[in-house]
Steps between C-alpha positions, in 0.01 A plus 500: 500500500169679640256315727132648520191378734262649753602873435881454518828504309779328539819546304833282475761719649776677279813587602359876537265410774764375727581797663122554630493111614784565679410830683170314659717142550698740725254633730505360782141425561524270159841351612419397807229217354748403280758175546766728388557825680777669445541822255503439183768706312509584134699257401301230658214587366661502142668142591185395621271594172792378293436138675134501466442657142422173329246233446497366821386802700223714424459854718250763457489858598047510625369792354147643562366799306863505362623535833784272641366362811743190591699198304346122465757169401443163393870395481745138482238388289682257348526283776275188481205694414526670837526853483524774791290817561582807660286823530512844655391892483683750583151761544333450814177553408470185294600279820162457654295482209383202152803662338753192651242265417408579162911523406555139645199383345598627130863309578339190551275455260796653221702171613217231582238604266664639168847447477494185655863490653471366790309322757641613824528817666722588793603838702707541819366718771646660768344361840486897696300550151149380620328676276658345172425174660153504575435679112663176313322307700186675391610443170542122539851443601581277758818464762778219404822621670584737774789589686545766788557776192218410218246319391443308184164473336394312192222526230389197276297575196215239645486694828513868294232374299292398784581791701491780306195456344294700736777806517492492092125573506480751757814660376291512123191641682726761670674602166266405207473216288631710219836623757566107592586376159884454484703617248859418460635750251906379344675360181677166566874553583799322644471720808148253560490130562332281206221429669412882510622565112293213433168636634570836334562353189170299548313848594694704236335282244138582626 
């Protein structure tokens, strides 16, 4: 499955890509903003792709200009219609810039806007992560739990349509009208929920 929008690619990871994620998800300046810190082995890493290779749990490697830049989630989406988000790169230079942004942006609208599979979005933050904070709240998420460790944040499709409409035109003026069209590029399989083998079915037809 192959995601397009805004200038960049994003492919479902393969089993051959694992050893890259893993390499960054080891460094410790990625680690250390993540809930789970400690090393990942090889074996983990296999056990862990083994767990979320299915319908439920969609990852993708962000490429731009072919180059792999960081990973994106939207995963547990069959839960209630509630699914949960994760994002981050691995090349520095991205950190400070639209890049973030534009990747979030081309999550959301996959789920709320054309596939249609869910109406909530949550992620977990780390609270000595600041900066993760104060970007999902620029997207539109909003605090619901904390404890002394994390924060949760949520995303309903009324407030990411309310919310986002102002980042969605200045992210079209930045790019192009012609960049910002979305493309979602797959044949239906059992590796996707319904929902999504439905819509490419629907678009295959076209």
């Amino acid at each position: 499955m192959i995601v397009k929008q805004y200038g960049l690619t994003y492919k479902r990871i393969q089993e051959e890509d694992l050893e890259l994620i893993r390499y960054w998800r080891n460094r410790d300046f990625i680690r250390k903003t993540m809930q789970f810190q400690e090393y990942i082995t090889f074996k983990m890493q296999r056990a862990w792709f083994q767990k979320i290779n299915n319908k439920y749990n969609y990852y993708f490697l962000i490429e731009d200009n072919q180059k792999k830049i960081g990973l994106i989630n939207c995963k547990d989406t069959d839960k209630n219609r509630v699914a949960e988000g994760g994002i981050f790169f691995w090349e520095k230079s991205y950190w400070n810039t639209f890049v973030p942004a534009l990747a979030s942006l081309t999550m959301l609208q996959v789920i709320f806007e054309e596939i249609k599979s869910g109406d909530t979005s949550i992620i977990t933050v780390r609270k000595d992560n600041l900066h993760a904070l104060k970007f999902n709240q620029y997207l539109g998420y909003s605090v619901y739990y904390e404890d002394d460790k994390v924060f949760k944040l949520k995303l309903s499709i009324e407030d990411y349509l309310t919310k986002t409409c102002k980042i969605k035109r200045a992210a079209q003026i930045l790019v192009g009208k012609d960049n910002s069209t979305l493309q979602i590029i797959a044949q239906p399989s059992e590796l996707l929920d319904e929902k999504v083998n439905e819509y490419l079915r629907k678009q295959n037809k076209k």
